[in-house]
C-alpha positions in Angstrom: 154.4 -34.2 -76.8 150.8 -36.0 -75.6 149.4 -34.1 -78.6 151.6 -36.1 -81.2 149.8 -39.9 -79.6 146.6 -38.5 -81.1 147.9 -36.1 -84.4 150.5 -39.2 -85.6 146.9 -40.8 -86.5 145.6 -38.1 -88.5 142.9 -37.4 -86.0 140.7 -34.1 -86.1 138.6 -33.7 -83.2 139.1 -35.9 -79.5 136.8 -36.2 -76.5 138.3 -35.7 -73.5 136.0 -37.8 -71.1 136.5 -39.0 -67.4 135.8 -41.7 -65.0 134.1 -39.5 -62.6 134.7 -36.3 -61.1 138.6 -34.8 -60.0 140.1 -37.4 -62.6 142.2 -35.0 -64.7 139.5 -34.2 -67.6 140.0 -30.2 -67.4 143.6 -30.6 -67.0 144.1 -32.8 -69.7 142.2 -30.5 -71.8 143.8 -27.6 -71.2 147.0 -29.5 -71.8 146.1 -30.5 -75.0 144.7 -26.8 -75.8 148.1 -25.5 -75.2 150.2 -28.0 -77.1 148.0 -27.8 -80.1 148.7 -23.7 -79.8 152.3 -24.5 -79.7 151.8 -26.4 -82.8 150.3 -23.5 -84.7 147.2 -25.6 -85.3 143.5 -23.9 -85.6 141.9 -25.3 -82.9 137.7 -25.1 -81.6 137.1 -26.0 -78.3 133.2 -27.0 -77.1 132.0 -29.4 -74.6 129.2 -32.1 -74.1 126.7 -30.4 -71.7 128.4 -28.0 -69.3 132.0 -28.0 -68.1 134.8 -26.1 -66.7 132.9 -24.3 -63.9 135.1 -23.2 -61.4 134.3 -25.4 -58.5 133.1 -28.6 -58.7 129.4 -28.8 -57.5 130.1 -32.1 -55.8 133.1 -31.3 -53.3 133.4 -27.8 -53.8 137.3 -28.1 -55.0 138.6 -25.3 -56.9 138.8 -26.5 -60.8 140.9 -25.5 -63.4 139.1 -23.2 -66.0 139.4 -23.8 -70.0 142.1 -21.4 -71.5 141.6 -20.0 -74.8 143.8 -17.8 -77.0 143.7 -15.6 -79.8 142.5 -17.1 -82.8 140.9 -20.2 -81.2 136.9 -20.8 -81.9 134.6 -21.8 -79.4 131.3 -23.4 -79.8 129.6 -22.1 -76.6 126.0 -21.3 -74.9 125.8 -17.4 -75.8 125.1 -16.7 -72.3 128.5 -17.6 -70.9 130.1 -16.5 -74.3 128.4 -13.0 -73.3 129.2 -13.1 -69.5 133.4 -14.3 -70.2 134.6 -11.3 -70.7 136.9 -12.0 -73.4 136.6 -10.2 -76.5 135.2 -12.4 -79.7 133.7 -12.0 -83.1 130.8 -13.8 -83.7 131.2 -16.2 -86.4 127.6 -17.4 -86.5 124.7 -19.8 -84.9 124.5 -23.4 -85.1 120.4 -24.0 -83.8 121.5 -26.2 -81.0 120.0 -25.0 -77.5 120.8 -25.7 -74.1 119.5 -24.0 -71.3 121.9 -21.1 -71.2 120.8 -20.1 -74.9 121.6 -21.2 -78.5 125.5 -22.3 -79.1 127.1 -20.0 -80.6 130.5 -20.1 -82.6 133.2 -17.4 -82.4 136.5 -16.8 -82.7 137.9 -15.6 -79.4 140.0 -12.4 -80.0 141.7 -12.2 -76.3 143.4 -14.8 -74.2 141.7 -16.2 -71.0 140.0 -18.6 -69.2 136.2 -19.6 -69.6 133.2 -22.0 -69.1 131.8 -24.1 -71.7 128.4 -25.2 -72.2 127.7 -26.7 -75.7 125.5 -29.6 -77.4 123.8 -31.4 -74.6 123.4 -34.8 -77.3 125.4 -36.7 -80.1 122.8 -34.9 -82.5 123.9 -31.7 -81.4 127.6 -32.2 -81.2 126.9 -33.8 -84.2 125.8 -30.9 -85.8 128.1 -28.4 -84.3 131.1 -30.6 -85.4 129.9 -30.6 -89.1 129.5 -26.6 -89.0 133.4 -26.7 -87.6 134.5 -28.7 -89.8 133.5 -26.2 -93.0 135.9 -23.6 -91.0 139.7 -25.2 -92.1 139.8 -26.0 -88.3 142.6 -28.2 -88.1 141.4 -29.8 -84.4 138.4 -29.9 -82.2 138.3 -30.8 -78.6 135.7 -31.7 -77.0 135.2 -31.6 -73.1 133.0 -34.7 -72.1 130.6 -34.8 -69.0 130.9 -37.0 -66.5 128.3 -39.0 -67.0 127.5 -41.3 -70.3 127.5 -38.1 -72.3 131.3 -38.7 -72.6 131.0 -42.0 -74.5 128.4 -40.1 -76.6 131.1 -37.4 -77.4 133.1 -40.0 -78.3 130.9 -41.6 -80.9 131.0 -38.0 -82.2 134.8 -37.5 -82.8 137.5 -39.4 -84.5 139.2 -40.4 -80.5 139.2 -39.9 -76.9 141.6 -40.1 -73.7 140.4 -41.3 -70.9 141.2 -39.3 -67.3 141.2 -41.4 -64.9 142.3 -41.0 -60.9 142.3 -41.6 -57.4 138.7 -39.9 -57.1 137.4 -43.4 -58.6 138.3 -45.1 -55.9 141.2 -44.7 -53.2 142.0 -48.8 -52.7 144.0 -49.8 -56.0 142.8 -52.9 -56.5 139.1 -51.4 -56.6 140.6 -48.8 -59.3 142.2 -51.0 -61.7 139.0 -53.6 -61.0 136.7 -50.0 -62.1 139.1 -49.0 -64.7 139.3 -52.6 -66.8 135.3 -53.2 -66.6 135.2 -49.2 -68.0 138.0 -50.1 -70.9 135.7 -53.7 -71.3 132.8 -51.5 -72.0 134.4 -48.4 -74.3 136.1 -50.3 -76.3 133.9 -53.1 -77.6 134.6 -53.7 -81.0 132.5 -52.9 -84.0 130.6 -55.2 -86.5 132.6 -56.2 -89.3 129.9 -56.9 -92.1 128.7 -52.9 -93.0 125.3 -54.7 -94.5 124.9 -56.2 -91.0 125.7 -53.0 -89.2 123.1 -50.8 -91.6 120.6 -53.3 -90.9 120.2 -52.5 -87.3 120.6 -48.9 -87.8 117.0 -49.8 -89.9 115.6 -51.7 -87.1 111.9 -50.4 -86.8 111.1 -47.6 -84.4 109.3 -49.7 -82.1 111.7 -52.5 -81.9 113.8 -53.9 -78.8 115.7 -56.7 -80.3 116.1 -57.8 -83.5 117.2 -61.5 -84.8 119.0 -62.8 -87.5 119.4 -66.1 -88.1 121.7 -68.8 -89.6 119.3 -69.5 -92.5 119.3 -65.6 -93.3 115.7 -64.7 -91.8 115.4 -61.6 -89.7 112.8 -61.2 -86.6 112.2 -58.2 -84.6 110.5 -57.5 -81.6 108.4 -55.3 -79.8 109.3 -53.3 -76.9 106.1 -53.7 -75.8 106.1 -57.6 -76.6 109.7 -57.6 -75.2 108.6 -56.4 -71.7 106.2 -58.4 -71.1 107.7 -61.8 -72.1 110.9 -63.1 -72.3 113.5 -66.4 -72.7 113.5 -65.8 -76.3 116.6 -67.7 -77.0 114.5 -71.0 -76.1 112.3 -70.0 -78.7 112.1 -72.4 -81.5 112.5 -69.9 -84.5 115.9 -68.2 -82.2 117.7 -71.3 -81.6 119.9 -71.1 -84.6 120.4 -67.2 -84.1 122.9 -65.8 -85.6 122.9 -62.3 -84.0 121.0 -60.4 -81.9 120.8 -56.6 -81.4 119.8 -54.6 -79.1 118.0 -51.4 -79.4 118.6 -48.9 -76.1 120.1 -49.8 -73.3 121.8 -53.1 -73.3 121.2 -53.9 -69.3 121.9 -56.8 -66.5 117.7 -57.3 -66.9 117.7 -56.6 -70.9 120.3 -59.8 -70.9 118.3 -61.6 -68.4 115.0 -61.7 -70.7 117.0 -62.4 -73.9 118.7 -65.4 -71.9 115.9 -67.1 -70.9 116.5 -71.1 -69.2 118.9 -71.2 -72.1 121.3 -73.1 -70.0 124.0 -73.0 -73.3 122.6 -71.6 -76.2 124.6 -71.7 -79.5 127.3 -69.1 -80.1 126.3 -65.9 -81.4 127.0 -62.2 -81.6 125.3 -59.8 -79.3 125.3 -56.5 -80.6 124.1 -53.3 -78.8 124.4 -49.5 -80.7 127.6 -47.8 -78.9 129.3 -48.4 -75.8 126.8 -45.5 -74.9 124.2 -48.1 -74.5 125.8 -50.6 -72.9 125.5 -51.2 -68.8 126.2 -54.2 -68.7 127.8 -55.4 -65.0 131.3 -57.4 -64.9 129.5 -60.8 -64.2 127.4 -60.2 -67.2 130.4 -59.7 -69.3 132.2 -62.8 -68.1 129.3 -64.8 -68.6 128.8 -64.0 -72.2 132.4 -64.7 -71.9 132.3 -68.0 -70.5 129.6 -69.1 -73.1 131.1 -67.6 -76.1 128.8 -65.1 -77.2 130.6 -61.9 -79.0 129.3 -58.5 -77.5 129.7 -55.8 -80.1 128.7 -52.6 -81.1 127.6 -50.9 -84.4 129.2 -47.9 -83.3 133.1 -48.0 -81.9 135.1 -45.5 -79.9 138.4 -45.2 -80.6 141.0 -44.5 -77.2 143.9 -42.7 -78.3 145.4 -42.3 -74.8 144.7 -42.7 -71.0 146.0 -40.1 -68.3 146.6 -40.3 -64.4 145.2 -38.3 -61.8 146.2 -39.2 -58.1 144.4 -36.8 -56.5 141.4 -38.3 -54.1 139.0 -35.5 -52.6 138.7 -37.5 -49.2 142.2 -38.6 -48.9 144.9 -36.2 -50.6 147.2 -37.5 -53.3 148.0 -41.2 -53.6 151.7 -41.5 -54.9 151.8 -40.5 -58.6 154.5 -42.7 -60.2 152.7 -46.1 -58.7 149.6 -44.8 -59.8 151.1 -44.1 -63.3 152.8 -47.6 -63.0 149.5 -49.6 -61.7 147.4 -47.9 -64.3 150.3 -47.8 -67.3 150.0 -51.7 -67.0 146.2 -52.2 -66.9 145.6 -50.1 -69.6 148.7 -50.9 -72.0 149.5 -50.6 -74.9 147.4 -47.6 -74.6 149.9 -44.9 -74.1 149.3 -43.4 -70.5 150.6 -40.3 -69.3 150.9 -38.4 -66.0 150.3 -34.9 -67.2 151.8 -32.6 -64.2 154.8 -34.8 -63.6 155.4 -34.8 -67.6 155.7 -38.7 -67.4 154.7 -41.3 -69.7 154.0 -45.2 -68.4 157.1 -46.8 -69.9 156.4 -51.1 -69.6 159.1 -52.9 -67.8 
């Protein structure tokens, strides 16, 4: 079963998050929704922002609804919990808003399909996940947006798997090019020294980098000093830096104005707070690359699996076992799966 990649690691809640739209997200939910039934697990069910809607807003394609059960909870905005018309019980509310009203947990008493709208931030997932978790639920699934709000879910739960499909792009080698930069990016590794780690999480409010250095000083800067200056690895008190982190988004210009003339500068770790935060283009990555600097993050994702849509909304379906096949090898030794077929990428 896909279920057992992700339960064989003791995991208790997954983020289902996709490349972009028509990549497989809903379906992969839903599939995991009804394996973990089959299972006899407990399982809650909420999203990042709102999903499941019945047609996606962009191309107007039908799209597969969540399914929920008997016995299942739901963290969901109370307007659509209202307007489903499935029977529930309330089970209580969490204080998270979102513009269709406060989320609200229930346990659904009647099986069919719905919309979910919950937490529109990590804090609020964050939130809603610790109310779940005082409920002996045994799983939560999350459904993740498709924009960066995914990778946020992500930093919430335990794991994700990754949807990803012809929608992205329909030439292959633009896909897998797509796919490997997005892998590059959601699975940077994490800092290894905890003391390290906690010191950035301190980094003053009003700070854009911070430096550590060989010698064991720590600088910060401003955002305000950031912006308007820059080169600040050619500066004399950062030549011998150690690591530098990044507060916000870690950008193509952010890099730039840390870079500086610095033609070669020393090795040193680049750290940025999640993979949330990171938009960093593929020639920025190679070049940190090239010159040996570590990117890393203070908070990880974890990828449990990837799965395969070939659907493309311009150009019909590309041929699913290549696309299993071409994707299975890019991504390995992720497991990858083609959910409708009921295949799994097996290497040669």
């Amino acid at each position: 079963m896909f279920l057992a990649e992700i339960l064989k690691n003791r995991f208790q809640s997954v983020a289902i998050i996709g490349m972009a739209k028509n990549t497989g997200k809903t379906y992969t939910f839903n599939q995991l929704v009804m394996e973990g039934r089959k299972l006899g697990l407990q399982l809650a069910l909420t999203s990042i922002g709102l999903d499941g809607e019945e047609r996606d807003s962009l191309y107007l394609h039908k799209k597969p609804r969540i399914m929920v059960y008997p016995g299942m909870i739901t963290a969901n905005a109370k307007a659509l919990l209202v307007s489903s018309g499935l029977d529930y019980e309330v089970l209580g509310a969490t204080g998270v808003g979102t513009p269709l009203g406060e989320v609200v947990l229930s346990r659904i008493l009647s099986a069919g399909r719905t919309i979910l709208a919950g937490p529109g931030s990590v804090q609020g997932l964050a939130a809603v996940k610790r109310r779940l978790e005082a409920m002996d639920v045994d799983l939560l699934l999350v459904d993740g947006a498709v924009d960066r709000r995914s990778f946020s879910a992500s930093v919430v739960t335990d794991t994700a798997v990754l949807a990803v499909g012809a929608e992205v792009a329909w030439d292959r080698t633009l896909l897998l090019e797509k796919l490997r930069h997005y892998l590059a990016v959601l699975t940077l590794p994490g800092l290894t020294d905890p003391a390290v780690a906690q010191l950035c999480k301190e980094a003053p409010e009003d700070a854009k980098l911070m430096v550590l250095t060989a010698d064991g000083c720590a600088y910060s800067v401003r955002s305000e000093e950031f912006f308007q200056q820059g080169g600040f690895l050619d500066r004399p008190e950062f030549k011998n830096a150690k690591l530098v982190y990044v507060k916000g988004m870690l950008t193509d210009a952010v890099l730039t104005k840390i870079w500086g003339s610095a033609a070669r500068p020393a090795s040193f770790t680049l750290a940025a707070s999640d993979p949330t935060s990171v938009f960093l283009g593929p020639r920025s990555l190679a070049k940190l690359a090239a010159q040996g600097v570590a990117l890393r993050v203070v908070d990880s994702l974890h990828l449990s699996a990837v799965t395969v849509n070939p659907f493309n909304s311009r150009y019909g379906y590309a041929e699913p076992v290549q696309l299993l096949q071409d994707v299975g090898r890019a991504v390995y030794p992720l497991p990858c799966f083609d959910l409708r077929l009921g295949l799994r990428y097996q290497p040669e």
